[in-house]
C-alpha positions as CSV (number, residue, x, y, z in Angstrom):
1,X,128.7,106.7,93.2
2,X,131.8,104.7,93.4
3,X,131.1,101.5,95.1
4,X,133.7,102.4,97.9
5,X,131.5,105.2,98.4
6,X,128.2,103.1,98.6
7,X,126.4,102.8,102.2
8,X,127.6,99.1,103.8
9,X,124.8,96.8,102.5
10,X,122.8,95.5,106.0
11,X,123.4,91.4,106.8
12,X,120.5,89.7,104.8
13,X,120.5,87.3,108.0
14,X,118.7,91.0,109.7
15,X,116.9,91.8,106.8
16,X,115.5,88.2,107.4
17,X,115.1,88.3,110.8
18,X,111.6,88.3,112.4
19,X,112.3,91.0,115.1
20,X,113.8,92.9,112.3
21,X,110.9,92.4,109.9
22,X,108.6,93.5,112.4
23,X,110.1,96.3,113.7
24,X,110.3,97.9,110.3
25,X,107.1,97.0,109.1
26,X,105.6,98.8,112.6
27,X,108.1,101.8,111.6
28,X,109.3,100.9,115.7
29,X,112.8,102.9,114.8
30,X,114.2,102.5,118.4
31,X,114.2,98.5,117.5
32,X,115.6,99.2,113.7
33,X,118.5,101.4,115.4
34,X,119.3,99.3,118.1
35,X,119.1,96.2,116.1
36,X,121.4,97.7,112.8
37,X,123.6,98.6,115.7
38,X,124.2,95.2,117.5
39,X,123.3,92.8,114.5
40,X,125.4,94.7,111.7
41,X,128.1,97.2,113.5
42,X,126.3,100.4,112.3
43,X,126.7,102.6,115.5
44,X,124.4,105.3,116.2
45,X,126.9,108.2,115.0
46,X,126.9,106.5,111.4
47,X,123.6,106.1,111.3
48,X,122.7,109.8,111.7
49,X,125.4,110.9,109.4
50,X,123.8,107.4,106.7
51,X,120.1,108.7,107.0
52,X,121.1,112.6,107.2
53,X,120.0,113.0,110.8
54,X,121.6,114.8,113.7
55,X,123.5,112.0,116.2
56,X,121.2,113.6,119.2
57,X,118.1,112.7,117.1
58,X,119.2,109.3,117.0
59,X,119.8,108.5,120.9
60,X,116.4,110.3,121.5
61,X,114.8,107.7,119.0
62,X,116.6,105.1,120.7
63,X,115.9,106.1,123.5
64,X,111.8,105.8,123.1
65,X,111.7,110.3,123.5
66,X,111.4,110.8,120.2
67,X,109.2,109.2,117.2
68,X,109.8,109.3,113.4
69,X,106.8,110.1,111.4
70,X,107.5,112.3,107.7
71,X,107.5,110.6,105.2
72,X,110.6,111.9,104.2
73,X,112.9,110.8,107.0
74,X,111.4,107.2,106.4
75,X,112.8,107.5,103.0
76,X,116.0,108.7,104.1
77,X,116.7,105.8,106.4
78,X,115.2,103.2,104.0
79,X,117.7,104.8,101.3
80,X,121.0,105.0,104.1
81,X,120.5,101.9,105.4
82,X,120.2,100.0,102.4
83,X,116.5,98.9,104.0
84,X,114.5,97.4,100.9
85,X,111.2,100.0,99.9
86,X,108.6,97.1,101.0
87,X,109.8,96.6,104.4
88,X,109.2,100.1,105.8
89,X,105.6,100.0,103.3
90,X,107.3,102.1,100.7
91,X,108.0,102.1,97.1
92,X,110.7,100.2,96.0
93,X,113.7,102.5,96.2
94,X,116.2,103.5,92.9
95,X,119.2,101.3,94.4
96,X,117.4,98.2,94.6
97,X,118.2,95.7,92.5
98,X,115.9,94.9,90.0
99,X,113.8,91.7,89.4
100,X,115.9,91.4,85.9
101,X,119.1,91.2,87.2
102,X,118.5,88.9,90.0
103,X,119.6,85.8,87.5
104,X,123.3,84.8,88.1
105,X,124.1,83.6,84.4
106,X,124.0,86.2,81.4
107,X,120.5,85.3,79.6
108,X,119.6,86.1,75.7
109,X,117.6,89.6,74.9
110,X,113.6,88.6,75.1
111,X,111.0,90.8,73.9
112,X,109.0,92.3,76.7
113,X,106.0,90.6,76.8
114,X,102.6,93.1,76.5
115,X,101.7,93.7,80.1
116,X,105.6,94.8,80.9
117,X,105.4,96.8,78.3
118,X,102.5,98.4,79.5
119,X,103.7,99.2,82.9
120,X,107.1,100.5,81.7
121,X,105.3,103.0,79.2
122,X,103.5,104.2,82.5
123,X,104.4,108.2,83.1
124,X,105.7,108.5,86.6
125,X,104.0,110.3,89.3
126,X,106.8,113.4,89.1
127,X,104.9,113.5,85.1
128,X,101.5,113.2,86.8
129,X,102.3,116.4,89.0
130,X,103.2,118.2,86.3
131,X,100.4,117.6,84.3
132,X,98.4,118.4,87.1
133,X,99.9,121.9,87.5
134,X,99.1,122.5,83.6
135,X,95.5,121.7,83.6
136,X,92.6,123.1,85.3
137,X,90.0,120.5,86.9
138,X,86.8,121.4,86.4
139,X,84.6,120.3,89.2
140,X,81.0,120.0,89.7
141,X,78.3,118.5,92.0
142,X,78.3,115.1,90.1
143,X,82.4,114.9,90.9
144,X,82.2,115.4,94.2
145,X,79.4,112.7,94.4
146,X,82.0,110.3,92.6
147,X,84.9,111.1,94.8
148,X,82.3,109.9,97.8
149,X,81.3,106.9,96.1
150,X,84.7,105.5,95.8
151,X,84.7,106.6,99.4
152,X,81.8,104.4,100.6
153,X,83.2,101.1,98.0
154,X,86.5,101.4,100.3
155,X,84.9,101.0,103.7
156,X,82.7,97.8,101.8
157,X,86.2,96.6,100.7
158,X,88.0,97.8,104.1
159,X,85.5,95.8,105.5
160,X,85.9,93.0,103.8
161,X,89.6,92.2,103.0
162,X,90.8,94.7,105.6
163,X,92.8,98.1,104.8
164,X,96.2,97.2,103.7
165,X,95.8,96.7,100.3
166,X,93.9,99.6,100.1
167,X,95.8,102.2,101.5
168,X,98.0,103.0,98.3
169,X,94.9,104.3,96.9
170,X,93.3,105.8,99.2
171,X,96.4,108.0,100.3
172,X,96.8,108.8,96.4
173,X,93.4,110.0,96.1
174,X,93.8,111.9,99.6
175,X,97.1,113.6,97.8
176,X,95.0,114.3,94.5
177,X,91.8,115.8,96.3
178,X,94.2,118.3,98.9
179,X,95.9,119.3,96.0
180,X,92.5,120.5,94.0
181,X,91.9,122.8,97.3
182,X,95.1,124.7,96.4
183,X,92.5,126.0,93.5
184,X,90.0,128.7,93.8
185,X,86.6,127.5,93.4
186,X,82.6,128.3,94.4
187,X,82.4,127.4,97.8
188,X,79.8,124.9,97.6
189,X,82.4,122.7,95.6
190,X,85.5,124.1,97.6
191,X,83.5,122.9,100.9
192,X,82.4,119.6,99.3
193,X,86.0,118.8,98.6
194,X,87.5,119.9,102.6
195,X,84.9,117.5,103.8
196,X,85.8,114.5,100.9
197,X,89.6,115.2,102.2
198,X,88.6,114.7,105.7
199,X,86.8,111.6,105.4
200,X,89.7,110.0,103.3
201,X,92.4,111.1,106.0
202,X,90.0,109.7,108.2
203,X,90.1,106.6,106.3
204,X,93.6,106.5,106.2
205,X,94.1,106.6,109.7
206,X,91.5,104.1,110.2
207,X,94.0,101.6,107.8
208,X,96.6,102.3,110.1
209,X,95.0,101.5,113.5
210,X,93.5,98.2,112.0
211,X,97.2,97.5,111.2
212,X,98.4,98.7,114.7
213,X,100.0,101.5,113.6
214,X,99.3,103.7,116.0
215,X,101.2,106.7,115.1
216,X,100.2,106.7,112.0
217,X,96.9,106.7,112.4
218,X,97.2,109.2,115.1
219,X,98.8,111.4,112.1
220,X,96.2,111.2,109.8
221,X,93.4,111.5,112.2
222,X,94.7,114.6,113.1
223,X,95.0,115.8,109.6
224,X,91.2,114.5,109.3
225,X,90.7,116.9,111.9
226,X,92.1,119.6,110.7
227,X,90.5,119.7,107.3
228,X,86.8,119.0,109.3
229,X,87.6,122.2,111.1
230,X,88.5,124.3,108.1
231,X,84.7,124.1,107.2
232,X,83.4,123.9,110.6
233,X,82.2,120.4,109.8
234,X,81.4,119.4,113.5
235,X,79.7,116.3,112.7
236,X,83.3,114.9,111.0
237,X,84.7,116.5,114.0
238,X,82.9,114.2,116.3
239,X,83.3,111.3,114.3
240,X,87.5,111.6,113.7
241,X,87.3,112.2,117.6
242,X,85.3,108.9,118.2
243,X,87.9,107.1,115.9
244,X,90.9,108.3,118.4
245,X,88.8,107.6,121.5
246,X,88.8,104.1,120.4
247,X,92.1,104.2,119.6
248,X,93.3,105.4,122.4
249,X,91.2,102.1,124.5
250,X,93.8,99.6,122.6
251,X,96.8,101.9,123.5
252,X,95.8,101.4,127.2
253,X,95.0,105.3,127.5
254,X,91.6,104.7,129.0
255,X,91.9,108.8,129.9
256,X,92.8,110.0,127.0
257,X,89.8,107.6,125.4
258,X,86.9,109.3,127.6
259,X,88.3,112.9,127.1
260,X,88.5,112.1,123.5
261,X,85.2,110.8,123.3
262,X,83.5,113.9,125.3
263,X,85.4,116.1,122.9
264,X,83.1,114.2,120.2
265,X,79.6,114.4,122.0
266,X,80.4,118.0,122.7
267,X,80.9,118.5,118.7
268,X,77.8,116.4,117.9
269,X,76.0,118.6,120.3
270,X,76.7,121.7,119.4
271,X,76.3,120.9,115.6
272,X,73.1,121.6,113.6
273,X,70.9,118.7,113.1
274,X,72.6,115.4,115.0
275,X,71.0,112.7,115.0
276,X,69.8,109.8,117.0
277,X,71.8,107.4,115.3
278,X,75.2,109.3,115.9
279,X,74.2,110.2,119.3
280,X,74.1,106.5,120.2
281,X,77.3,105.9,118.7
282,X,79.0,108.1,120.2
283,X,77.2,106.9,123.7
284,X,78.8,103.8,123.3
285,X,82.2,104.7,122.6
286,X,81.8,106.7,126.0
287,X,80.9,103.1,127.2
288,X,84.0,101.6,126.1
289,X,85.8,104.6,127.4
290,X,84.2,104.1,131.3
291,X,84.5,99.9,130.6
292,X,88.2,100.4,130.2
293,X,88.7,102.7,133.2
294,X,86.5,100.0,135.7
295,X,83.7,102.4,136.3
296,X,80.9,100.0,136.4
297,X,78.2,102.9,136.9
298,X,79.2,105.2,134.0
299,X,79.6,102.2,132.1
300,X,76.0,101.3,132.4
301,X,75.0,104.9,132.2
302,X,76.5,105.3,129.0
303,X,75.2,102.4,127.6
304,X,71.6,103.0,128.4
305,X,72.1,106.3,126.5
306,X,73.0,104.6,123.6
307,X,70.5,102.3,123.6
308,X,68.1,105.6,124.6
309,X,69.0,107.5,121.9
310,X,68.9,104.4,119.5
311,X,64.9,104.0,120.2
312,X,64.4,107.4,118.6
313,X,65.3,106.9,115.3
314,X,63.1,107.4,112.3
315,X,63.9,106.3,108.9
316,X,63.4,109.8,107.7
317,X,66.2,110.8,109.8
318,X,69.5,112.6,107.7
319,X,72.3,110.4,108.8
320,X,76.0,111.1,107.4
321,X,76.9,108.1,105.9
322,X,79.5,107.1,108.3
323,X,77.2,106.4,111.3
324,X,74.8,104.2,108.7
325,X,77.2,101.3,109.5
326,X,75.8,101.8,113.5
327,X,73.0,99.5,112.9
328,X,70.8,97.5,115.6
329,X,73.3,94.6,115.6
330,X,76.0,96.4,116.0
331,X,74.3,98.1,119.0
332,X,73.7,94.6,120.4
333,X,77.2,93.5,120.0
334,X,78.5,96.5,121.0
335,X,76.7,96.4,124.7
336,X,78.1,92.9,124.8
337,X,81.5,94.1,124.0
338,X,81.1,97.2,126.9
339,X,79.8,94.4,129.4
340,X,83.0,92.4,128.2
341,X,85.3,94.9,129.0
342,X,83.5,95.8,132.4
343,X,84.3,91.9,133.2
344,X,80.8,90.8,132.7
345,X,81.2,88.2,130.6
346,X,77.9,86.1,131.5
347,X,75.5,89.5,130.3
348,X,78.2,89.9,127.1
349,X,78.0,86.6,125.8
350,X,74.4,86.1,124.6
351,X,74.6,89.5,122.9
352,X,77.4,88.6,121.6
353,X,76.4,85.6,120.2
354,X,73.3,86.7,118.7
355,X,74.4,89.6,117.1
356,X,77.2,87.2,115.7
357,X,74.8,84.8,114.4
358,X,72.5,87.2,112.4
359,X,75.7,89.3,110.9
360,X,76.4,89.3,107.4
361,X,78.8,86.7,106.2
362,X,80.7,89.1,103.9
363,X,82.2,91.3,106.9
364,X,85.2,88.8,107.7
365,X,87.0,91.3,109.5
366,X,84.1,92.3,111.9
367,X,82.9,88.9,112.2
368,X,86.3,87.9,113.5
369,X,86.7,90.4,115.8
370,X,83.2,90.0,117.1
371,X,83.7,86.0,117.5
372,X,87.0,86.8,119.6
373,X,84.9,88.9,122.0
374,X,82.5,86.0,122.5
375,X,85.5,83.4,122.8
376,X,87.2,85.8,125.5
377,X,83.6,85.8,127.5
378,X,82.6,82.4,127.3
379,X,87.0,81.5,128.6
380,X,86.0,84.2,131.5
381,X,83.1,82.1,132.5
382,X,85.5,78.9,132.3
383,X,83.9,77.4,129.2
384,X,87.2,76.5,127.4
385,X,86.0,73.9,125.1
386,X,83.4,76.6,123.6
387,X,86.2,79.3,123.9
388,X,88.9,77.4,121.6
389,X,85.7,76.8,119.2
390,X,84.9,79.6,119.1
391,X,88.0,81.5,118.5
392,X,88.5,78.9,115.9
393,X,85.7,80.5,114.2
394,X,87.0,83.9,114.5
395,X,90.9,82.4,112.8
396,X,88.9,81.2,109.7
397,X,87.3,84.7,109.1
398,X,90.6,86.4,110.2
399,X,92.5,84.4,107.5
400,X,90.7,86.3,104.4
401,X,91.4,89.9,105.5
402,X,94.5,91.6,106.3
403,X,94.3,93.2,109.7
404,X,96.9,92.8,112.6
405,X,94.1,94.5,115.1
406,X,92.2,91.1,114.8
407,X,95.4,88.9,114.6
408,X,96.9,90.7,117.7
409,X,93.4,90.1,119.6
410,X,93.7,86.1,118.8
411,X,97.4,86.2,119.9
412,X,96.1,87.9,123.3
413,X,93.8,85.0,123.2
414,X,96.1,82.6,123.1
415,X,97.9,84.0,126.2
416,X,95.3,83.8,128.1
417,X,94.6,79.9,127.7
418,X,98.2,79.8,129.3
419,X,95.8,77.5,131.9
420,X,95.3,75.5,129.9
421,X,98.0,74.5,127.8
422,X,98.2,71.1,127.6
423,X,94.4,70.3,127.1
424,X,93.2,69.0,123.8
425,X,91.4,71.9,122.6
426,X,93.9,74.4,123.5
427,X,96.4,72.4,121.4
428,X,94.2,72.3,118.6
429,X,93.6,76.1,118.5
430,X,97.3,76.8,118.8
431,X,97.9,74.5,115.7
432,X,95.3,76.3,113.7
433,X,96.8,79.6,114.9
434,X,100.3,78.7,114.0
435,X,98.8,77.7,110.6
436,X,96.6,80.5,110.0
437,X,98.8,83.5,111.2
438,X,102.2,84.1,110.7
439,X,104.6,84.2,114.0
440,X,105.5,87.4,115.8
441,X,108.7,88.2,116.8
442,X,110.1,88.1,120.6
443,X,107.3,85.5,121.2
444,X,107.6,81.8,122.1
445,X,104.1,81.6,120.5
446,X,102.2,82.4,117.3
């Protein structure tokens, strides 16, 4: 392409601007549009005719009645807008420049060193498709019993270091498993693969609502959902619905969160052999559900439930392995958390705090989270010197995993010492915060 012809490289004072960084890494294309239109010139006619999109598509994005989600139109405004691979969480695109020709002088021919060598010798993934079309996959029991091991050492992981790193793999395992279904096979191996499929959709989204990406995750739920249904897998069902129940709490859709939840128990009833264990799971999401809304009775209805259906486990029972997580801690700190929502933050804190005390050290992200939800009941009760401890706490675990849900819920913290600003302890845990987690955009705070 002549270089007249090339799209009008973006102002690196945008590409380094916080909002901007932000906005992209949300995929929030009202702000990228609006903001590539009064920060570099690019009005909305050019950009539809840049990233091959009508003009009318554009004002509704801008507009906030319309959302961009395939993959495809991602890649299509990354590539006409000159918007670097990395910043939108894709692959670094063919026109960027690359790493070698950074330099500014001319430097002398160097051998490659080994590992270079190794990743330039590395088929792309166009070679590992077609590959994949000329060979047959033979599949048995023990496969599909790898495929859900890997499964299970991603939630560890997931748990521990959060889901961002992770989701690469994941989605290319998801892309490699949905294409083996295109294959005929014996049902018991074609079903065993639909429900592997679901779960790592499921997974998927789950990455993207710990990252705040909501429609994201909302996108591969739904897929999760999908795949569950093709083999009338009720119990995955239920459990994808629970997933966008709690979702739906942090969007502020308390409605859609109890509808979504029903939705689940009604699956988990109607399925063949349910157990305790994921019956008081999903009794507590309910909680959250009625917490959120201010119902105060169906709160503690639901929670009694939960902790009903929790007495009648037996260790003989066949949980799936997604509800083994659902534990007696986490029924503890869950009732806390319910009571927290309700506003009852003196019957939420010791639960809290004891379920907090006896967790395992190696679940950073929950133990963050968890230690927010005690610092946000004991600040309720007006204990600010514990609070800003406490949430201290919860910055040191959220500074070894990768999740914006837990950063987002310090941040939220942080507004509401507004009080309090100028005492000692509140300075001290903004200092910390403004250390530990990087600064979002639009916000005179961390």
């Amino acid at each position: 392409m002549p270089d007249a012809d090339r799209p009008q490289e973006l102002p690196a004072r945008l590409l380094t601007d916080p909002e901007m960084i932000h906005a992209c890494r949300v995929r929030d294309f009202a702000k990228v549009f609006r903001l590539v239109k009064t920060r570099a010139g690019i009005y909305p006619s050019m950009i539809a005719r840049r990233c091959d999109l009508t003009p009318s598509r554009v004002g509704e994005v801008i507009a906030g009645r319309r959302q961009l989600l395939h993959m495809d139109v991602i890649e299509r405004i990354s590539d006409g807008l000159r918007i670097p691979g990395d910043m939108l969480g894709l692959a670094r695109r063919p026109w960027e420049t690359p790493q070698a020709l950074t330099v500014t002088e001319r430097a002398a021919p160097q051998v490659a060193e080994p590992e270079d060598r190794s990743l330039a010798s590395l088929p792309g993934p166009d070679v590992d498709s077609i590959l994949a079309l000329a060979t047959r996959t033979n599949l048995s029991a023990a496969t599909l019993e790898a495929f859900r091991s890997s499964i299970k050492d991603y939630w560890r992981r997931d748990d521990q270091h959060g889901g961002e790193a992770l989701r690469p793999a994941v989605v290319g395992q998801l892309r490699y498993v949905v294409g083996l279904l295109k294959e005929s096979r014996p049902p018991s191996i074609q079903h065993g693969l639909y429900g592997i499929a679901a779960e790592l959709a499921r997974l998927t989204g789950w990455t993207y609502f710990d990252s705040r990406q909501y429609n994201q995750a909302r996108t591969y739920f739904t897929e999760a959902l999908q795949l569950a249904k093709e083999i009338d897998d009720r119990h995955t069902m239920a459990n994808v619905l629970a997933c966008m129940s709690l979702q739906a709490t942090y969007q502020d859709k308390p409605a859609d969160s109890l509808a979504l939840v029903t939705a689940a128990q009604d699956q988990a009833r109607s399925a063949f052999g349910t157990t305790p264990r994921v019956l008081s799971m999903l009794s507590m999401r309910e909680a959250f559900a009625h917490a959120t809304l201010g119902s105060r009775t169906a709160t503690h209805q639901a929670i009694g439930e939960a902790h009903r259906h929790f007495e009648q486990i037996q260790a003989s029972d066949p949980d799936p392995s997604w509800v083994t997580y659902f534990d007696e801690l986490k029924l503890i700190v869950d009732t806390g958390i319910a009571h927290g929502r309700l506003g009852e933050a003196a019957t939420a804190e010791p639960l809290i705090a004891d379920a907090l005390r006896r967790e395992a050290r190696t679940n950073q992200r929950g133990r963050a989270f968890h230690a927010f939800w005690l610092a946000r009941t004991q600040l309720d009760q007006g204990k600010v010197d514990q609070a800003c401890s406490t949430a201290t706490q919860a910055l040191e675990s959220a500074s070894v995993v990768a999740s914006e849900r837990v950063s987002g819920h310090l941040r939220e913290f942080y507004d509401q010492l507004a009080p309090h600003r100028q005492e000692p302890v509140t300075l001290a845990f903004e200092a910390r915060l403004r250390a530990v987690l990087p600064p979002v955009s639009g916000s005179l705070h961390p």
